[in-house]
C-alpha positions as CSV (number, residue, x, y, z in Angstrom):
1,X,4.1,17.7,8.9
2,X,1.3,17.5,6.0
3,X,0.3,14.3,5.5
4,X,-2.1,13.7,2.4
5,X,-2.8,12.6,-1.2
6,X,-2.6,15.1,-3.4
7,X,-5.4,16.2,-5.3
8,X,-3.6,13.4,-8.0
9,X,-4.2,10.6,-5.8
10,X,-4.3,8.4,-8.5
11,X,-0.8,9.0,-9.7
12,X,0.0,8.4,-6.3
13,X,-0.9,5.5,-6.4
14,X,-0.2,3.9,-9.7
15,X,1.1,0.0,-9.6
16,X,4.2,-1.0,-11.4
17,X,7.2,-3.4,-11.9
18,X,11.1,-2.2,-10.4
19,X,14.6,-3.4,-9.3
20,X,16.0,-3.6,-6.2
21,X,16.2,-0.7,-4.5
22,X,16.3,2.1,-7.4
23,X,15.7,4.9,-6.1
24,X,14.5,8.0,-7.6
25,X,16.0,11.0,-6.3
26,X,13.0,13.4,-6.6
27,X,10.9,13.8,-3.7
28,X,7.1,12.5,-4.2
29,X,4.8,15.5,-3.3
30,X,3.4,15.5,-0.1
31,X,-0.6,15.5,0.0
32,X,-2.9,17.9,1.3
33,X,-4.6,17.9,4.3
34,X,-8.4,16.9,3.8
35,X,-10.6,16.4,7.1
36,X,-11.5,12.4,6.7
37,X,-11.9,10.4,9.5
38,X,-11.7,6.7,9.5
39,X,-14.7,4.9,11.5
40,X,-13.4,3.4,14.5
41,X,-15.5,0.4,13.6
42,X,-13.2,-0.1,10.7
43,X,-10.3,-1.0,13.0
44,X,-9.6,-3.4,15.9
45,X,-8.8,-1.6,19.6
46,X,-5.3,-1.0,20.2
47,X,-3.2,-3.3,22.4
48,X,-2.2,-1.7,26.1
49,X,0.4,-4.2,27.3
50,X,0.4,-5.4,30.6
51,X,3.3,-5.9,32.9
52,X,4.9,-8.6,35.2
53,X,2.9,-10.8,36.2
54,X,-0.3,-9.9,34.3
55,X,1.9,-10.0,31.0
56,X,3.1,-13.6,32.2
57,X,-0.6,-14.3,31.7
58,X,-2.3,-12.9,29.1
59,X,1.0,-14.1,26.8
60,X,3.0,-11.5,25.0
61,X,2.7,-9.4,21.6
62,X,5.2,-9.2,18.5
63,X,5.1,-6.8,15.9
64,X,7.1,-6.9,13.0
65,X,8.3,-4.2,10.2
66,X,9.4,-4.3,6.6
67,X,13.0,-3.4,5.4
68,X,15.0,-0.7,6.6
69,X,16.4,0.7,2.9
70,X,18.1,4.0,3.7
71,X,18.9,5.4,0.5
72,X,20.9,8.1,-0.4
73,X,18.2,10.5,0.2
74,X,17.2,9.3,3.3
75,X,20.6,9.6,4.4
76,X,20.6,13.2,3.9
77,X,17.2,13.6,5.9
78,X,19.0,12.2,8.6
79,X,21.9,14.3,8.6
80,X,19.9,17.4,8.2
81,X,17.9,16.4,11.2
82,X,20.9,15.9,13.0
83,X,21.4,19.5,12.6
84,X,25.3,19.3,11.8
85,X,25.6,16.5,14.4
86,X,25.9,13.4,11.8
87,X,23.3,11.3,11.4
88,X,19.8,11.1,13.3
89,X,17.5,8.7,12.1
90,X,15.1,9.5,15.3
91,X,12.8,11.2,13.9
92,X,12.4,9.5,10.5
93,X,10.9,6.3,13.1
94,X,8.6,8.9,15.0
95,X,5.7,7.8,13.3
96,X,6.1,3.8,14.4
97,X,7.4,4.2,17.5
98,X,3.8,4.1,19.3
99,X,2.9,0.9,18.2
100,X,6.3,-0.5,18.1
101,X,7.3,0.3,21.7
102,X,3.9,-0.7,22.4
103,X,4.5,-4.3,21.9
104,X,6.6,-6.6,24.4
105,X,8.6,-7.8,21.7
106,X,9.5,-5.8,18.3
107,X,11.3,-7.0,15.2
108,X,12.6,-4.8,12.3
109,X,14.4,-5.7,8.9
110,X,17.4,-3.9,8.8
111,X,18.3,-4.5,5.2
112,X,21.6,-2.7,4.3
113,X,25.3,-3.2,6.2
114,X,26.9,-0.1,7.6
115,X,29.6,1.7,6.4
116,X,32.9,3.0,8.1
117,X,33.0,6.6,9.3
118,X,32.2,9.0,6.3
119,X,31.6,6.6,3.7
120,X,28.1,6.4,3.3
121,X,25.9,5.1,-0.2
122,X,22.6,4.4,-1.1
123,X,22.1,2.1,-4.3
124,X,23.2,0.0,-5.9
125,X,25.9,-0.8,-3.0
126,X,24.2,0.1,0.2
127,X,26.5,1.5,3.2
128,X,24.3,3.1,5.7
129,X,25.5,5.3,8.4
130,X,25.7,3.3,11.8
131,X,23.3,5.9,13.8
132,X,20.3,3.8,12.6
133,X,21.0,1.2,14.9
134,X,20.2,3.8,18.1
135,X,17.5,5.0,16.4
136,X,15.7,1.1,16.5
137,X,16.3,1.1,19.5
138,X,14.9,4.4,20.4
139,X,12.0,3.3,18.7
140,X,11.4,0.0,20.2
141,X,13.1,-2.4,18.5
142,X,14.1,-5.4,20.9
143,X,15.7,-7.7,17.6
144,X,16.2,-7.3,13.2
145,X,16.7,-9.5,10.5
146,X,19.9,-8.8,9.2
147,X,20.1,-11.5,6.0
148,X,19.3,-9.3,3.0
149,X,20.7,-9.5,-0.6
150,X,22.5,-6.5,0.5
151,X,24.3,-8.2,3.1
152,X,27.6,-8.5,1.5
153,X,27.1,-5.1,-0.1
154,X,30.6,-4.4,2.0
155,X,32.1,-7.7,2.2
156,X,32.8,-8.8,5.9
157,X,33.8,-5.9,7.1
158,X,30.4,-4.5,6.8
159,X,28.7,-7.4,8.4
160,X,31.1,-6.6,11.4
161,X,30.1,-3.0,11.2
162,X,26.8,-3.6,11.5
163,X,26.4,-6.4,14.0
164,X,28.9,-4.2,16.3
165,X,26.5,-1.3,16.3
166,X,23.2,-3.5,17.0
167,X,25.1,-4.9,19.8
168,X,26.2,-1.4,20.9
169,X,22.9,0.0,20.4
170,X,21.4,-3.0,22.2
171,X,19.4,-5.0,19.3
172,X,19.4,-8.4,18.9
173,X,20.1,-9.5,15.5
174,X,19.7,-12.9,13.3
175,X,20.9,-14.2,9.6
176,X,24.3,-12.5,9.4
177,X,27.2,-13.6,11.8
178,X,31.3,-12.4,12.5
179,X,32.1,-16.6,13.4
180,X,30.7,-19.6,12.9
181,X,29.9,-19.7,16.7
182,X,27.4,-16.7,16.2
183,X,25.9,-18.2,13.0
184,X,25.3,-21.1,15.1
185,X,22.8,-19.0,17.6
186,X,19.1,-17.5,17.1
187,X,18.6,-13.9,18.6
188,X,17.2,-15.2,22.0
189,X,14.0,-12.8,23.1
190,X,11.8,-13.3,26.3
191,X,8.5,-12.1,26.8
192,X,5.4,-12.8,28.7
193,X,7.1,-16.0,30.6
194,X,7.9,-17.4,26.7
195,X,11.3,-17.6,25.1
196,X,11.4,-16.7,21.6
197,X,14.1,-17.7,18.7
198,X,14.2,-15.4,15.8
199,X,15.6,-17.2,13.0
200,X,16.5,-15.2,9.9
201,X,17.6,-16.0,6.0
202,X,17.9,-14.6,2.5
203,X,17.2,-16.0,-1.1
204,X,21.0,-14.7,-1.8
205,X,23.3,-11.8,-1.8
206,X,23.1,-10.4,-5.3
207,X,25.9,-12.7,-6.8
208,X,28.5,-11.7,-4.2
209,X,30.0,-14.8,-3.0
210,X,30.5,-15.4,0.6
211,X,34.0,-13.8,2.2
212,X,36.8,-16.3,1.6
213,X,36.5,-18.1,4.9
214,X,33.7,-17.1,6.2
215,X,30.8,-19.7,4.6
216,X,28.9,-18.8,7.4
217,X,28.6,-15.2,7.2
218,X,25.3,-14.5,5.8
219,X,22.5,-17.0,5.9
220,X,20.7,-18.3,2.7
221,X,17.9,-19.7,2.7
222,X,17.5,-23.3,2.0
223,X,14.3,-25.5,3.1
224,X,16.7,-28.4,5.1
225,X,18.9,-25.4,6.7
226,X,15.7,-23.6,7.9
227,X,14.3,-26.5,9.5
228,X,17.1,-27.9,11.1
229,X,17.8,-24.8,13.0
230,X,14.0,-24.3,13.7
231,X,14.6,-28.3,15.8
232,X,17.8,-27.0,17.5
233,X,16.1,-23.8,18.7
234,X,13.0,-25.7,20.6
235,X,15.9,-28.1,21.8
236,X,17.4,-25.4,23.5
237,X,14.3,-24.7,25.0
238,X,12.6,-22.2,22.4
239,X,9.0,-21.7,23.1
240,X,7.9,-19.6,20.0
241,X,10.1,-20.0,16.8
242,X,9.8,-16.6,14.8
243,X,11.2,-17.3,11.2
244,X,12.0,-13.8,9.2
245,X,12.6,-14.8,5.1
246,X,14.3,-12.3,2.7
247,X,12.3,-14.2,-0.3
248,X,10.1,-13.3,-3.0
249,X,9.9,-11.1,-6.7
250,X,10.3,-7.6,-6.0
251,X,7.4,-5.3,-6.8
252,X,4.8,-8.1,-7.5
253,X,2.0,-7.9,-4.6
254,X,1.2,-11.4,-4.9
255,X,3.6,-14.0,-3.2
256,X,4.9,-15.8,-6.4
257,X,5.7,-20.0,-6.1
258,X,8.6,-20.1,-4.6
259,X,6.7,-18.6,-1.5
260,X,3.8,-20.1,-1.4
261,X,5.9,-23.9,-1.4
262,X,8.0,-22.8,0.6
263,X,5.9,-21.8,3.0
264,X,3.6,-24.6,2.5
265,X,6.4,-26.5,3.2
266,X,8.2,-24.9,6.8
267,X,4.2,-24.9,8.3
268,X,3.8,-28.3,7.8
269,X,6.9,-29.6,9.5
270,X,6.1,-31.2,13.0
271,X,8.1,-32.7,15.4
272,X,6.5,-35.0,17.9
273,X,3.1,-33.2,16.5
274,X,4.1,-29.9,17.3
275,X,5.1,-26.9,14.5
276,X,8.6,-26.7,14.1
277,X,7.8,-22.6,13.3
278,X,5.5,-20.6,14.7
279,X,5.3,-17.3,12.5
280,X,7.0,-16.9,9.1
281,X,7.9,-12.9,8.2
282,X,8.6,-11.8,4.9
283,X,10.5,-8.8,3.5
284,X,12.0,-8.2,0.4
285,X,9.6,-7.1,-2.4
286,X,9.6,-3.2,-1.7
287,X,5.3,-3.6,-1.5
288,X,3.0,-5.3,0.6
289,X,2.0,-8.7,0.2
290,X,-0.4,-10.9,1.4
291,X,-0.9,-12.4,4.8
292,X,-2.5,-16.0,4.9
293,X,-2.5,-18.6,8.0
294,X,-1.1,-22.1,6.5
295,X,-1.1,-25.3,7.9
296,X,-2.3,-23.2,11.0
297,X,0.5,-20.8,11.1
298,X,0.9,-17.0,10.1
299,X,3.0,-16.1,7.3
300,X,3.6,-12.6,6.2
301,X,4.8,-13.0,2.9
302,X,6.0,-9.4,2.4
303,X,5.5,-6.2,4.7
304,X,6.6,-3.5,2.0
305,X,9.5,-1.1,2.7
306,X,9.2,0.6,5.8
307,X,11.7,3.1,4.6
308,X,13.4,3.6,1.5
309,X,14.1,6.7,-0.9
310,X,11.6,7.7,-4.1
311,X,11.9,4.6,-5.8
312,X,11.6,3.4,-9.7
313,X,10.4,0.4,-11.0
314,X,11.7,-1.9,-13.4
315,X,10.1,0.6,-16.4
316,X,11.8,3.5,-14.7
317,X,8.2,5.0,-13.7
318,X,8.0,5.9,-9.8
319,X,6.6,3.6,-8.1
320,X,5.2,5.1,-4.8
321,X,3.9,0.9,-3.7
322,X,7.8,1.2,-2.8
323,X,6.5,3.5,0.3
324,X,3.7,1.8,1.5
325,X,4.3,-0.7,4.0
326,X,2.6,-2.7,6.4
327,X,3.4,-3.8,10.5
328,X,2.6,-7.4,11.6
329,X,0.8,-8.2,15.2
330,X,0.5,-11.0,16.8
331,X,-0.9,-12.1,20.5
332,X,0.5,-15.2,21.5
333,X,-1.4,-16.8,23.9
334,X,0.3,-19.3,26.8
335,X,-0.6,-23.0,26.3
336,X,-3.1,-24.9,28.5
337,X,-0.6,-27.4,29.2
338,X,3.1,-26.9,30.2
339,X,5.1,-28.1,26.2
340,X,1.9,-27.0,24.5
341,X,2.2,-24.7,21.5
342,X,1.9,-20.8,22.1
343,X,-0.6,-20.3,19.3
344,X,-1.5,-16.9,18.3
345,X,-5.3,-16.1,19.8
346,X,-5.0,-12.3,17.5
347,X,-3.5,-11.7,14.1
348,X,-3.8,-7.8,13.1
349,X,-2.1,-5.9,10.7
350,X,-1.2,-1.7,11.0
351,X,-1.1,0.0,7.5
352,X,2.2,2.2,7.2
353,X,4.0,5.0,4.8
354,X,7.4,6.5,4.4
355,X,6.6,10.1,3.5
356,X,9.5,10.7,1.5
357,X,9.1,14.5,1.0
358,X,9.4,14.3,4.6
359,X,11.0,11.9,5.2
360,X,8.9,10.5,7.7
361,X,7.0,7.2,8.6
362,X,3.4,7.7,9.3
363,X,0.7,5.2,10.7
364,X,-2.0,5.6,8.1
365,X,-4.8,5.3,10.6
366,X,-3.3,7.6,12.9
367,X,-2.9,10.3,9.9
368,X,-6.5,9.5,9.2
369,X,-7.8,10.3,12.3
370,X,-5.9,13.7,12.2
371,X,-7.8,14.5,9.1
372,X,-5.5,14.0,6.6
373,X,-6.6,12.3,3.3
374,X,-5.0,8.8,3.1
375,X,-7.5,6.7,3.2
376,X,-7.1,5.3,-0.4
377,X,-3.3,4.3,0.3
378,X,-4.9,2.8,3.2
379,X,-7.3,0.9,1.7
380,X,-4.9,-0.1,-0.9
381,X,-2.6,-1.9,1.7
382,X,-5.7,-3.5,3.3
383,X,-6.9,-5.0,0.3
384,X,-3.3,-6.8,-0.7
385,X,-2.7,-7.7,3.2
386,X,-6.2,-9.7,2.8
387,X,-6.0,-10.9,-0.8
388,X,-5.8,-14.6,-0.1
389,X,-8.5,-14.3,2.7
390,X,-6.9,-13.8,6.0
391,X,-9.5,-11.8,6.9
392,X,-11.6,-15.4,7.2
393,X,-8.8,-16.5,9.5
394,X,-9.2,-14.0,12.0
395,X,-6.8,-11.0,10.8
396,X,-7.7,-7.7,11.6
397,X,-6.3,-3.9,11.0
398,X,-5.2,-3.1,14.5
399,X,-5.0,0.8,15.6
């Protein structure tokens, strides 16, 4: 695969304003290879997870991705990888799957519902072919968000769909549910001796109302709501409280108000002095956005796309932001004192790319150590992740 910036990096880089998931069917040139090599000193060492009782320990690590957007043209890279064979999304993950299987606990946003056998769309009305769900898994994935503004894009049918092949494939899920029972539940994870509740919601479901019924079938996100089920998680015995939030004005790098009180307000809640969440991840707005520790908590406010088609802003111009992408980590450490609050003792962040003329995802570090020229996308997602100073906080680009 050659992975570069073509000799009009600039282009390639251009900002600019789109809709929601637009994508443009045109592939965006792939760059040329030319020998760069990032300075190790510009990156933090890369995590080598222990196991058993050293893992127990040390704590446990969680990375998290941005949204899963297979458009139409990434549904045709998968079926031409599978070679005749349907779908394969396998390889499209190749390029995450060492620092996502790398982690003891992984969380993706899968942001579109899947459709029945053979009927398969990209935008506007997402139905994405169910072979995505083995390909998380293949790549690491232990849970995903499923509460997306495209959640509904099939009515409850495709929320079935979809939960059914996560469960098949053997990934926990949160923000959608088939009953009132399961919208009741967090995904329940377990790592490093801690039990983690991934809590997920969405800022709507692009004016389709809920299935007649079925209130409960997609999540929304709503500052009581949030909370509440944040308390009845540690209740039931949740050590870390992982909230994912489908929030946020697409293609605008900075988190806009709604985020920032929001957020402001779900890091301050305590109960008996302790958090009520311990990590807020964002998806939604197709580019990075800023990460900032609030009230002593991490919030990702947006991690960018981590695949989606050649998209289009809202001036129709291509907007390659709408590839670029970044992966949340975070080492939770074990408290001092048995009820004490896992706090997070390293905050890093992995700068990713969907290379849509190959319809790859590639670790931008990784590239640049091959020797391919990337470095300015790179630097680009670096300089967004620390726009409101997390960098003085402790966050660091991880390898």
């Amino acid at each position: 695969m050659t992975l570069a910036v073509t000799g009009a990096a600039a282009a390639f880089l251009v900002a600019g304003v789109s809709s929601c998931g637009a994508e443009q069917e045109r592939r965006a040139a792939a760059p040329q290879d030319v020998p760069h090599r990032a300075a190790p000193s510009e990156r933090a060492p890369a995590h080598s997870p222990a196991s058993g009782g050293a893992a127990d320990r040390r704590g446990f690590t969680l990375v998290a991705s941005g949204d899963v957007l297979p458009h139409t043209s990434v549904i045709r890279q998968a079926a031409a990888d599978a070679q005749g064979g349907g779908h394969d999304f396998v390889p499209m993950f190749k390029g995450a799957k060492r620092v996502v299987s790398g982690a003891d606990l992984a969380i993706c946003h899968m942001e579109t519902v899947y459709g029945a056998p053979g009927d398969y769309s990209g935008y506007p009305s997402f139905r994405s072919p169910p072979q995505i769900a083995r390909a998380l898994k293949a790549t690491g994935y232990d849970a995903c968000s499923t509460a997306s503004n495209h959640a509904l894009d099939d009515g409850a049918a495709g929320v079935r769909r979809t939960l059914d092949a996560l469960d098949k494939a053997g990934v926990k899920h949160a923000g959608t549910a088939r009953s009132a029972a399961e919208d009741k539940k967090p995904a329940w994870l377990r790592a490093g001796g801690a039990k983690v509740a991934q809590l997920a919601y969405t800022y709507g479901t692009n004016g389709y109302p809920m299935p007649e019924g079925k209130p409960w079938s997609v999540d929304l996100i709503d500052r009581g709501k949030v909370l509440a089920d944040a308390r009845a998680a540690r209740r039931a015995g949740a050590d870390v409280v992982v909230v994912s939030l489908h929030w946020g004005t697409e293609w605008q790098t900075a988190p806009d108000g709604k985020q920032l009180r929001l957020g402001e307000q779900l890091t301050k809640s305590r109960t008996r002095g302790r958090p009520d969440i311990d990590l807020i991840i964002g998806t939604h707005a197709h580019v990075p956005q800023a990460y900032e520790k609030v009230n002593g908590t991490w919030i990702i406010y947006g991690m960018g796309d981590q695949i989606a088609g050649s998209m289009t802003n809202h001036e129709g111009v291509h907007d390659p932001r709408g590839n670029e992408n970044s992966i949340g980590r975070f080492t939770f450490a074990r408290p001092a004192e048995p009820g004490g609050r896992w706090k997070v003792r390293k905050a890093e962040f992995l700068p990713m790319w969907f290379d849509t003329a190959a319809g790859r995802v590639v670790d931008l570090n990784a590239a640049l150590d091959r020797g391919a020229d990337v470095r300015d996308v790179r630097d680009r997602i670096r300089r967004v992740v620390l726009s409101r100073g997390a960098d003085k906080d402790g966050l660091v680009m991880g390898e």
